[in-house]
CHARMM-style PDB file with segment names, atoms N, HN, CA, C and O in Angstrom:
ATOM      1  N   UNK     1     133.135  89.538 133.596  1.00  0.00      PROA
ATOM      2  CA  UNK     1     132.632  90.344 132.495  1.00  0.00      PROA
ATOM      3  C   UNK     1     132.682  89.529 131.207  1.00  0.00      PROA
ATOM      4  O   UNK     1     133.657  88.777 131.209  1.00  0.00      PROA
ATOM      5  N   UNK     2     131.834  89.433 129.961  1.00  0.00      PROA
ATOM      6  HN  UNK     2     131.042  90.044 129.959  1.00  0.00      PROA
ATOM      7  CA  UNK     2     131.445  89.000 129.023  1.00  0.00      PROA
ATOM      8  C   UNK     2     131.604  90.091 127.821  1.00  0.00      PROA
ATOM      9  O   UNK     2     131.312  91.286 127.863  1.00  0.00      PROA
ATOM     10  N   UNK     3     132.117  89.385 126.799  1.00  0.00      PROA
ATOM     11  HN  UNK     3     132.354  88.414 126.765  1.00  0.00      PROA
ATOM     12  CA  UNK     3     132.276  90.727 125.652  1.00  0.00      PROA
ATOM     13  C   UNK     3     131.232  90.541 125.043  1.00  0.00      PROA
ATOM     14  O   UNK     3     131.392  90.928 123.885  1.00  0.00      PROA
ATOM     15  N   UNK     4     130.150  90.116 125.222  1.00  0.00      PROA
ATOM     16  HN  UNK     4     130.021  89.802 126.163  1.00  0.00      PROA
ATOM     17  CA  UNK     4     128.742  90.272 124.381  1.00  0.00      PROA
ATOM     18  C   UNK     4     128.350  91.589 124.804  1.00  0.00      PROA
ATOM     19  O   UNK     4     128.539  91.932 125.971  1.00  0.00      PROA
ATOM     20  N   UNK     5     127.672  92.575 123.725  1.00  0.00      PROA
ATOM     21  HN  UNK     5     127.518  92.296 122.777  1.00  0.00      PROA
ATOM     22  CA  UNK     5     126.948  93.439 123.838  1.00  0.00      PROA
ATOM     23  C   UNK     5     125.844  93.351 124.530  1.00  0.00      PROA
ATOM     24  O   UNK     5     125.170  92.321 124.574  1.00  0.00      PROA
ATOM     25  N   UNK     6     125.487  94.688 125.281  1.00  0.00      PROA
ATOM     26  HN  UNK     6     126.034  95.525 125.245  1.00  0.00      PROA
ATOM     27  CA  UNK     6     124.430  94.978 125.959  1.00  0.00      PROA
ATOM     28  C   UNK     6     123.018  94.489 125.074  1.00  0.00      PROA
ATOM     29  O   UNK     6     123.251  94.460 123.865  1.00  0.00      PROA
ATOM     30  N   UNK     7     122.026  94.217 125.333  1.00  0.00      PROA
ATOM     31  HN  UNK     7     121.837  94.241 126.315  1.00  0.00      PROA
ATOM     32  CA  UNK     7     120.720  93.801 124.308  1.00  0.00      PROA
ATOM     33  C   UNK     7     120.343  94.756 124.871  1.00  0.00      PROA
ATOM     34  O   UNK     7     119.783  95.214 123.875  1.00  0.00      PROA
ATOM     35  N   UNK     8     120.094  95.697 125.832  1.00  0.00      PROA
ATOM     36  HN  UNK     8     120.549  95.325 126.641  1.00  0.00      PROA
ATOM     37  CA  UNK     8     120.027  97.165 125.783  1.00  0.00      PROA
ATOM     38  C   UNK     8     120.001  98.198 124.690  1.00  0.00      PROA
ATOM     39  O   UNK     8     119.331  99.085 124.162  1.00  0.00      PROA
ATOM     40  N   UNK     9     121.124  97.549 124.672  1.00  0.00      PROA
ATOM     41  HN  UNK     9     121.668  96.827 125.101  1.00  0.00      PROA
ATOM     42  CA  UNK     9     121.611  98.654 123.583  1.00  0.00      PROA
ATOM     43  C   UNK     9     121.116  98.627 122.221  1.00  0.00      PROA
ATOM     44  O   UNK     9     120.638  99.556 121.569  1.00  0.00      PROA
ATOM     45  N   UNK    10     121.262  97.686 121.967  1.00  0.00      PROA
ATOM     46  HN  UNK    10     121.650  96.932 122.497  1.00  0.00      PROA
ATOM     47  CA  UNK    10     120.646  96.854 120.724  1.00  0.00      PROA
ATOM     48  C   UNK    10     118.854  96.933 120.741  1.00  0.00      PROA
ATOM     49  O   UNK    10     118.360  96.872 119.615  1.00  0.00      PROA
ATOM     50  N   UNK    11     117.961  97.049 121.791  1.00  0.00      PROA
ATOM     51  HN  UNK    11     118.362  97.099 122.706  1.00  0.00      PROA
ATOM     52  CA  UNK    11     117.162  97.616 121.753  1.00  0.00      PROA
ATOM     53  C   UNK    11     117.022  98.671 121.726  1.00  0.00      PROA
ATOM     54  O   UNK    11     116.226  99.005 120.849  1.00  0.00      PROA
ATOM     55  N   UNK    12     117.421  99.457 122.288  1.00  0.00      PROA
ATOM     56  HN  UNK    12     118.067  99.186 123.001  1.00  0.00      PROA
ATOM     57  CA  UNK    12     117.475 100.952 121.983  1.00  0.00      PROA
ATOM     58  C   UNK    12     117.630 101.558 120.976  1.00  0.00      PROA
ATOM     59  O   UNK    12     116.929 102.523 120.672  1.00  0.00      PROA
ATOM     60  N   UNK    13     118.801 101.001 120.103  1.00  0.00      PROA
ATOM     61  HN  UNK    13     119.371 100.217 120.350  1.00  0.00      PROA
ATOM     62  CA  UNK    13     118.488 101.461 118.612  1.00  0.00      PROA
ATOM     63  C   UNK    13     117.656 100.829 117.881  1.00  0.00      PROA
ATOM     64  O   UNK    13     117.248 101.530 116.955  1.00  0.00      PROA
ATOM     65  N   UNK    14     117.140  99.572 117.914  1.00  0.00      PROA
ATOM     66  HN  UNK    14     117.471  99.003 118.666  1.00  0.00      PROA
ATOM     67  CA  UNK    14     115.745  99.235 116.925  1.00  0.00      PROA
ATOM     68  C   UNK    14     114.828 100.444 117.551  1.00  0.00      PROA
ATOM     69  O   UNK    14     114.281 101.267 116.817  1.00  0.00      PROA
ATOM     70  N   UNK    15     114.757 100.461 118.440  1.00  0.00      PROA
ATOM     71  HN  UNK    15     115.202  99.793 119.037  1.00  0.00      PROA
ATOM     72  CA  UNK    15     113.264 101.316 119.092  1.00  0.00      PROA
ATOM     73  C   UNK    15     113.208 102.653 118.296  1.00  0.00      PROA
ATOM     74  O   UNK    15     112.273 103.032 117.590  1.00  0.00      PROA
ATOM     75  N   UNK    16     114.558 103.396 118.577  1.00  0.00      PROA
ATOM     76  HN  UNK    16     115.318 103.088 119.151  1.00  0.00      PROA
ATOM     77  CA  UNK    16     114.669 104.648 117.591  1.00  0.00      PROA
ATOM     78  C   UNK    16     114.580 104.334 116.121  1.00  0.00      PROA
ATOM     79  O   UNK    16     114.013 105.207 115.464  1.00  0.00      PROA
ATOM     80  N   UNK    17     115.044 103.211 115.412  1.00  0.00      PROA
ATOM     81  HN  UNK    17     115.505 102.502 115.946  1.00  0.00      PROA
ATOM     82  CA  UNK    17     114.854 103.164 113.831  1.00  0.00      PROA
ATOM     83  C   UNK    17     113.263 102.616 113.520  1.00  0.00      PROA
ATOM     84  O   UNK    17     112.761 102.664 112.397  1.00  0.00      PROA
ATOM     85  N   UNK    18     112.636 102.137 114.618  1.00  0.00      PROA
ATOM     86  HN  UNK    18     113.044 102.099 115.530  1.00  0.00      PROA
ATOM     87  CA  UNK    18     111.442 102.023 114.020  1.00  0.00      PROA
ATOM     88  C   UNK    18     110.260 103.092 114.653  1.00  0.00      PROA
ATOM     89  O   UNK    18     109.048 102.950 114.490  1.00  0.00      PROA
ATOM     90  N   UNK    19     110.923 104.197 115.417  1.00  0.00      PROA
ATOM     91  HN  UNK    19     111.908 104.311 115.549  1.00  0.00      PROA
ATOM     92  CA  UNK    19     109.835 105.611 115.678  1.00  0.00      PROA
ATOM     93  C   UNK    19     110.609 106.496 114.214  1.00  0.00      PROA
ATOM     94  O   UNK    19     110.155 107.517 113.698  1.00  0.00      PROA
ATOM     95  N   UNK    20     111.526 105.949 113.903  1.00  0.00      PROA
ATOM     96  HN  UNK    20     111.895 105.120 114.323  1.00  0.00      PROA
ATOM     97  CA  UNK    20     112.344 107.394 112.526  1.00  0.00      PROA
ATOM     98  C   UNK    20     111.452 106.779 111.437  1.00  0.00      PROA
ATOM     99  O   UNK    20     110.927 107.529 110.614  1.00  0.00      PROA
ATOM    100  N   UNK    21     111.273 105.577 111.396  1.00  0.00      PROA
ATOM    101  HN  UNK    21     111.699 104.968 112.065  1.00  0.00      PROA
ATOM    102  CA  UNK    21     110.456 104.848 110.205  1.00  0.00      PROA
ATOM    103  C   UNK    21     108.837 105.123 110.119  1.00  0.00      PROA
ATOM    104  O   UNK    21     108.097 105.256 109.145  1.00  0.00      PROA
ATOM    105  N   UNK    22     108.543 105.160 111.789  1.00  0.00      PROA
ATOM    106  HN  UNK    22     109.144 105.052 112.581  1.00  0.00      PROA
ATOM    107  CA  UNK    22     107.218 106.022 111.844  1.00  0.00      PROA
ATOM    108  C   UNK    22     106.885 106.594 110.942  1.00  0.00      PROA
ATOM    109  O   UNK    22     106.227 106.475 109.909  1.00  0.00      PROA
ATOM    110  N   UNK    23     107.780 107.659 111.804  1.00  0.00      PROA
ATOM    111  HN  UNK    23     108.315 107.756 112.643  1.00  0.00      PROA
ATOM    112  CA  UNK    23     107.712 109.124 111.313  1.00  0.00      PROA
ATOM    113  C   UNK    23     107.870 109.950 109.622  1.00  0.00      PROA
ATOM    114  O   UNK    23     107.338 110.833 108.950  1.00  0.00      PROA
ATOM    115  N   UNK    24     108.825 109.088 109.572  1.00  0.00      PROA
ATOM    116  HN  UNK    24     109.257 108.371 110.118  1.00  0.00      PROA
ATOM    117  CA  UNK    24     109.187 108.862 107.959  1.00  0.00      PROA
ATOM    118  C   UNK    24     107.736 108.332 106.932  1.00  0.00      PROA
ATOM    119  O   UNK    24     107.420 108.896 105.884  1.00  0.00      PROA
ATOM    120  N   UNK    25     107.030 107.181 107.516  1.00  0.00      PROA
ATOM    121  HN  UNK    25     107.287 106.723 108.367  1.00  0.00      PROA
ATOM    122  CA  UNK    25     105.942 106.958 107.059  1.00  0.00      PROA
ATOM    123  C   UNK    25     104.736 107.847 106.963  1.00  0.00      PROA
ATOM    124  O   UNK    25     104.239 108.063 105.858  1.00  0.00      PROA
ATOM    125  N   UNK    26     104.203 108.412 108.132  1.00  0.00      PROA
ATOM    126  HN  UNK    26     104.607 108.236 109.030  1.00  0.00      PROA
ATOM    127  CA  UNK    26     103.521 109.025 108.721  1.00  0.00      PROA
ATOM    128  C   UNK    26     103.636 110.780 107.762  1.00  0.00      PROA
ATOM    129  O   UNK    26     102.713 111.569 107.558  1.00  0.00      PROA
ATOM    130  N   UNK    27     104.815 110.881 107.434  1.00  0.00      PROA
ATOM    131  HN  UNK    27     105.565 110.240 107.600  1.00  0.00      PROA
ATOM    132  CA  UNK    27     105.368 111.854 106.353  1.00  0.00      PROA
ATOM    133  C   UNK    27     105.075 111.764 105.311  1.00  0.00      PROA
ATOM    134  O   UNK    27     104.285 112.525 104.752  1.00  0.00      PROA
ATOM    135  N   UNK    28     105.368 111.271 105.045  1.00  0.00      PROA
ATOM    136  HN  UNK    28     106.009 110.653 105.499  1.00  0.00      PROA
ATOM    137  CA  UNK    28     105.064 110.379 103.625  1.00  0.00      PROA
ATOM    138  C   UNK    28     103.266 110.542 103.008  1.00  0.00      PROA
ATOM    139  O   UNK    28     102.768 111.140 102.055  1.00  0.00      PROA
ATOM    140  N   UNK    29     102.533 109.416 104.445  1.00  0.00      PROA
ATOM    141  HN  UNK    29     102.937 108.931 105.220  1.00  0.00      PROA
ATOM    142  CA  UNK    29     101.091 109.272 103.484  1.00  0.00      PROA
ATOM    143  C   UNK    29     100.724 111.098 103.817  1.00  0.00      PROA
ATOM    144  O   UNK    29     100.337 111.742 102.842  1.00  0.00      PROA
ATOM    145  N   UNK    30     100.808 111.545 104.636  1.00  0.00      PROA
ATOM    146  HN  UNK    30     101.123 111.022 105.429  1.00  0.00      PROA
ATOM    147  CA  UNK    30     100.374 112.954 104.718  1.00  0.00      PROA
ATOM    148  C   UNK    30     100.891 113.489 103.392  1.00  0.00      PROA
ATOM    149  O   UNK    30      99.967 113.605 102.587  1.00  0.00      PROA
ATOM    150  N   UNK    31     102.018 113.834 102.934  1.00  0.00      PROA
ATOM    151  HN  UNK    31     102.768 113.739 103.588  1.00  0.00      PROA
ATOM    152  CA  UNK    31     101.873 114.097 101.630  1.00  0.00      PROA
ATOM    153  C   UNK    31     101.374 113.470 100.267  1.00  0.00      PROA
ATOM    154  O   UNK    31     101.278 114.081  99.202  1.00  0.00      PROA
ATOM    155  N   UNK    32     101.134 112.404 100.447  1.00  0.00      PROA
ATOM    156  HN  UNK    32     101.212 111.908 101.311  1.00  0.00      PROA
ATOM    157  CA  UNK    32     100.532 111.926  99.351  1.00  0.00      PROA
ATOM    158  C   UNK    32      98.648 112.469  99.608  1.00  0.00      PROA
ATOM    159  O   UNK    32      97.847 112.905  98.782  1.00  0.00      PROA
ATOM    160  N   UNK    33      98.513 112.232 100.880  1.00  0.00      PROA
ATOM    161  HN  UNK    33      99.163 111.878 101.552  1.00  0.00      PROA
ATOM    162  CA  UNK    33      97.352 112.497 100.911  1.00  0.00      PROA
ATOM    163  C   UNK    33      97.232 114.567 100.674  1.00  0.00      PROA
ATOM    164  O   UNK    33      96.085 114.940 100.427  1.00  0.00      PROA
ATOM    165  N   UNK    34      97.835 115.204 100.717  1.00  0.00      PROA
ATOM    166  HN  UNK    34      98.767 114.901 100.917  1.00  0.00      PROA
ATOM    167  CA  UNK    34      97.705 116.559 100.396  1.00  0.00      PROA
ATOM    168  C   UNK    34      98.131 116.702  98.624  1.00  0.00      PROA
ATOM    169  O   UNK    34      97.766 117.662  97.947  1.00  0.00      PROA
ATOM    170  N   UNK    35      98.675 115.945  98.268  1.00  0.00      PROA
ATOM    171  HN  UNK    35      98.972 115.164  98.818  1.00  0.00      PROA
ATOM    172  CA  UNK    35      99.099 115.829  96.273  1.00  0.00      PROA
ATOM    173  C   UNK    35      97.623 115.558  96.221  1.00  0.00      PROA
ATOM    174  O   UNK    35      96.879 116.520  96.033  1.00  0.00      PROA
ATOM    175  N   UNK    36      97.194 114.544  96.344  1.00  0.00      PROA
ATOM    176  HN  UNK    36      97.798 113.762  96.496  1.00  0.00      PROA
ATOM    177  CA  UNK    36      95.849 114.045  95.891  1.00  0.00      PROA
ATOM    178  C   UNK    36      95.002 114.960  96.335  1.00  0.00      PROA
ATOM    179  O   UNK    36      94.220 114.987  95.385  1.00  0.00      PROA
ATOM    180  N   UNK    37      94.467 115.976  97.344  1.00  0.00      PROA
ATOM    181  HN  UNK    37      95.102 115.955  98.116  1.00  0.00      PROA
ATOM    182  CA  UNK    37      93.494 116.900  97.558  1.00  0.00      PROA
ATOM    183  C   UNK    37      93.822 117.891  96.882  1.00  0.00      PROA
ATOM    184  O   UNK    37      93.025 118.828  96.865  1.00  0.00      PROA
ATOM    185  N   UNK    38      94.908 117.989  96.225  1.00  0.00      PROA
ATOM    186  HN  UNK    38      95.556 117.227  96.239  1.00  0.00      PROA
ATOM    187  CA  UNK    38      95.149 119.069  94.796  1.00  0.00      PROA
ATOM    188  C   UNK    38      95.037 118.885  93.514  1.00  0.00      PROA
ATOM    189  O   UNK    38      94.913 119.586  92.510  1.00  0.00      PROA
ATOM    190  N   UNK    39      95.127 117.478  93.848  1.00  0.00      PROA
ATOM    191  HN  UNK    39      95.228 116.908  94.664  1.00  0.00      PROA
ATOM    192  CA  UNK    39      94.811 117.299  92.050  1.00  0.00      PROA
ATOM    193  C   UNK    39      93.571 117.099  92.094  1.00  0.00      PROA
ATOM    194  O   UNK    39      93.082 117.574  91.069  1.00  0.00      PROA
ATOM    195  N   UNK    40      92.611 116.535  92.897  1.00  0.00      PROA
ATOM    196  HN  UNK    40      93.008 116.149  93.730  1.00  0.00      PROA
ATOM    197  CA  UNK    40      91.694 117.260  93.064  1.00  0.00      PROA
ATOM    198  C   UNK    40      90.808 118.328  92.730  1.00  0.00      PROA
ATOM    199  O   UNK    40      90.019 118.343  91.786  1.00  0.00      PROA
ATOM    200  N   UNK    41      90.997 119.199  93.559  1.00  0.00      PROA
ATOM    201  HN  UNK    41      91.638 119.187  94.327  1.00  0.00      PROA
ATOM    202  CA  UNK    41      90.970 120.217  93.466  1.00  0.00      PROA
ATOM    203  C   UNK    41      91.139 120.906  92.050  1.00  0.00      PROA
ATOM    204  O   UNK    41      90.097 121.527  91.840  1.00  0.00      PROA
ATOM    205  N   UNK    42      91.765 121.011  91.298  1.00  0.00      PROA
ATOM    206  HN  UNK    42      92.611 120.506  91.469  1.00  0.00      PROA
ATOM    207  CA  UNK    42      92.685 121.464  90.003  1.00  0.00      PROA
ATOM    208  C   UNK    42      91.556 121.027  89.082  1.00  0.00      PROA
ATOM    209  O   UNK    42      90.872 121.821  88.435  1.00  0.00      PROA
ATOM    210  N   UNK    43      91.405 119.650  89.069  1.00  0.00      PROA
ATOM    211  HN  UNK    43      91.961 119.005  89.594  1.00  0.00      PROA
ATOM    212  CA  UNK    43      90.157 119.211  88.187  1.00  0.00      PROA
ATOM    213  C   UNK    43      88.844 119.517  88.000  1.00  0.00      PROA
ATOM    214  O   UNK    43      88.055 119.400  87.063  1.00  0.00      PROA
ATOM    215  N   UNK    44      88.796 119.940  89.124  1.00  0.00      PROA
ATOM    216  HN  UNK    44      89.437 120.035  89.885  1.00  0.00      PROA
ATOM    217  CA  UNK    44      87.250 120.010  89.880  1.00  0.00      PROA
ATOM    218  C   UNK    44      86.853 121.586  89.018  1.00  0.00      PROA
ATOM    219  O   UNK    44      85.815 121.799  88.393  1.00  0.00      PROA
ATOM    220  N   UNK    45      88.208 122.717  89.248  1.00  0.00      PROA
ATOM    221  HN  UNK    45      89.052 122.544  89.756  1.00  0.00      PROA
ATOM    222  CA  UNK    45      88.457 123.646  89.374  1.00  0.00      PROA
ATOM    223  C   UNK    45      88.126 123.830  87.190  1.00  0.00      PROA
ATOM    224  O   UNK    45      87.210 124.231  86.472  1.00  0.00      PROA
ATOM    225  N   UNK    46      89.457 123.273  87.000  1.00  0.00      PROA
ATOM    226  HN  UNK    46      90.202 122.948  87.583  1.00  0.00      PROA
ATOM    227  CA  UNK    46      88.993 123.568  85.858  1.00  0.00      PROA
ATOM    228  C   UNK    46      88.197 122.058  84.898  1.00  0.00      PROA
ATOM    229  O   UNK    46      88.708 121.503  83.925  1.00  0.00      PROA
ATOM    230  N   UNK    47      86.998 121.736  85.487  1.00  0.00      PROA
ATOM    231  HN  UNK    47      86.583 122.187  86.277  1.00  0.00      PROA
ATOM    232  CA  UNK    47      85.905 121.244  84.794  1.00  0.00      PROA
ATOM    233  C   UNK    47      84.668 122.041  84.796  1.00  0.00      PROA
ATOM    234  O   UNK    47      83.714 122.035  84.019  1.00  0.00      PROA
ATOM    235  N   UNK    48      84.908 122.720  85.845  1.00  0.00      PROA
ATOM    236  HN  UNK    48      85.683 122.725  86.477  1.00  0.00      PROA
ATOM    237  CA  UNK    48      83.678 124.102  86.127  1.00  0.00      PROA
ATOM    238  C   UNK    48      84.298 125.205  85.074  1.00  0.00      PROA
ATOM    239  O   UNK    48      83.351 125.926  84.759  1.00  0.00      PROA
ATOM    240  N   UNK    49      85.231 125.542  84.545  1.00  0.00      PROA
ATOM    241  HN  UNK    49      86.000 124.956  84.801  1.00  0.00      PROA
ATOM    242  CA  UNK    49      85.777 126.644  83.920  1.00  0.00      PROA
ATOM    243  C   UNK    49      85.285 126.351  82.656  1.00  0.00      PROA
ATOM    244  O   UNK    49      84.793 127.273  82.006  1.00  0.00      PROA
ATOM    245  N   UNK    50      85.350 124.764  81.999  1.00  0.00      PROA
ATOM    246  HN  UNK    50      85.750 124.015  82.527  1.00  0.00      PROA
ATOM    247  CA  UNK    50      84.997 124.375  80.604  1.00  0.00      PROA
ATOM    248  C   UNK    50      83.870 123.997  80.716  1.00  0.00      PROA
ATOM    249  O   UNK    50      83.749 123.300  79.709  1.00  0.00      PROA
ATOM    250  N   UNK    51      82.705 123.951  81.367  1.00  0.00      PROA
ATOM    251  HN  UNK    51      82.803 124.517  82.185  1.00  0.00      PROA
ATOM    252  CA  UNK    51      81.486 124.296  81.213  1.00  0.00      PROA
ATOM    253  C   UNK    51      81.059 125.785  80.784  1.00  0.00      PROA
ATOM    254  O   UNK    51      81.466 126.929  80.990  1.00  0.00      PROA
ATOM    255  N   UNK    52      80.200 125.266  80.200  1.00  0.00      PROA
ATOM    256  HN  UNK    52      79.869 124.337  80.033  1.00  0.00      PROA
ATOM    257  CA  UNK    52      79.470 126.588  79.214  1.00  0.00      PROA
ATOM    258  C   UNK    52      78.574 127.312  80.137  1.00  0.00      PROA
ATOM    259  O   UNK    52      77.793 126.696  80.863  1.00  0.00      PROA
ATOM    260  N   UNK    53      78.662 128.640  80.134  1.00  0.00      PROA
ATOM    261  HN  UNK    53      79.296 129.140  79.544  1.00  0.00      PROA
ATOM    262  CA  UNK    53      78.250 129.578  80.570  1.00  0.00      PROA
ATOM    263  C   UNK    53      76.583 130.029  80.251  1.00  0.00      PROA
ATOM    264  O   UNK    53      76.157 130.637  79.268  1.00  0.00      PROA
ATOM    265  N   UNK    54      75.931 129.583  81.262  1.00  0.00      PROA
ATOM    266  HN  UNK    54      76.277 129.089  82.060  1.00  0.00      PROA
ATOM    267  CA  UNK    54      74.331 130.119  80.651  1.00  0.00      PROA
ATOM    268  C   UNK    54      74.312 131.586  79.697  1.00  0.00      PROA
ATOM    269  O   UNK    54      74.974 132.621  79.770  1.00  0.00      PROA
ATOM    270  N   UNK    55      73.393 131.199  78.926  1.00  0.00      PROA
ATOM    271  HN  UNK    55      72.855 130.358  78.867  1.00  0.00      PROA
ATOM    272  CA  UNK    55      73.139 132.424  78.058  1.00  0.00      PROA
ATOM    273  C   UNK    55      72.477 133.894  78.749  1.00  0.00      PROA
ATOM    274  O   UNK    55      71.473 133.880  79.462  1.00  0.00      PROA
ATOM    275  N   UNK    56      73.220 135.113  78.401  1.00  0.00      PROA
ATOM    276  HN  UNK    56      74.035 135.124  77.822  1.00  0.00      PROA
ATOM    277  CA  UNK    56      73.002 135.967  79.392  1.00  0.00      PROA
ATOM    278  C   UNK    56      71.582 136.462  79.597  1.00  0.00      PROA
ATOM    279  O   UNK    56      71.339 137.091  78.567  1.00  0.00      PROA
ATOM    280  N   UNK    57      70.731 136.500  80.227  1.00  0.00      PROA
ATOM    281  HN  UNK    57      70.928 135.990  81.064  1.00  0.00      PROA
ATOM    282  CA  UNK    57      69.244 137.120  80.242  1.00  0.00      PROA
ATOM    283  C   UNK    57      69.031 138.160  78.972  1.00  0.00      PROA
ATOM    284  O   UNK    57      69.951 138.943  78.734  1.00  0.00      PROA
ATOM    285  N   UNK    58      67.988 138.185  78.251  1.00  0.00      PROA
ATOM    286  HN  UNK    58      67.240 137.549  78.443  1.00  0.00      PROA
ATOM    287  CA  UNK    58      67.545 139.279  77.121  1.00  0.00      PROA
ATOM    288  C   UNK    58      66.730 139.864  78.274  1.00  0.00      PROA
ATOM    289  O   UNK    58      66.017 139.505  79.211  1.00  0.00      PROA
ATOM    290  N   UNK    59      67.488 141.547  77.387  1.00  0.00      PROA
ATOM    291  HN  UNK    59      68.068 141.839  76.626  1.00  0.00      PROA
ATOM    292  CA  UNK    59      66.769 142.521  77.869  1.00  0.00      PROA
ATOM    293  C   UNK    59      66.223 143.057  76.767  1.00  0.00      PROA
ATOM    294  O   UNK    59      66.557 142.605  75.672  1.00  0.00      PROA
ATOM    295  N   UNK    60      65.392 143.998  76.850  1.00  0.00      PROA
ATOM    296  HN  UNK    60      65.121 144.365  77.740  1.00  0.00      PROA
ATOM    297  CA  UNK    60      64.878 145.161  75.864  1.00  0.00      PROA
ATOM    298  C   UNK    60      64.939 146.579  76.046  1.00  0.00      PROA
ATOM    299  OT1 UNK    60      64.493 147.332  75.180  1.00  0.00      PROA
TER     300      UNK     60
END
């Protein structure tokens, strides 16, 4: 028997810290990408509000 560690093992935890880093990433641009379809949105929202309103039809 040898007191060196398993490289098993030692793979096994890179494998899990780089699916948590995934995931962590993968987290991440999804929210950035949902901030940005709101601000968006928000602008869009009120640039139509500060446009001027056609003048109402004359009646008689």
């Amino acid at each position: 028997m040898t007191d060196k560690p398993d490289k098993t093992d030692k793979t096994n935890w890179t494998g899990a810290a780089a699916m948590a880093g995934a995931a962590i990433g993968s987290a991440a641009l999804a929210a950035a990408l949902l901030y940005a379809s709101r601000r968006k949105e928000r602008a869009e929202k009120a640039a139509k509000a500060a446009e001027p309103s056609p003048a109402p039809p004359e009646t008689d």
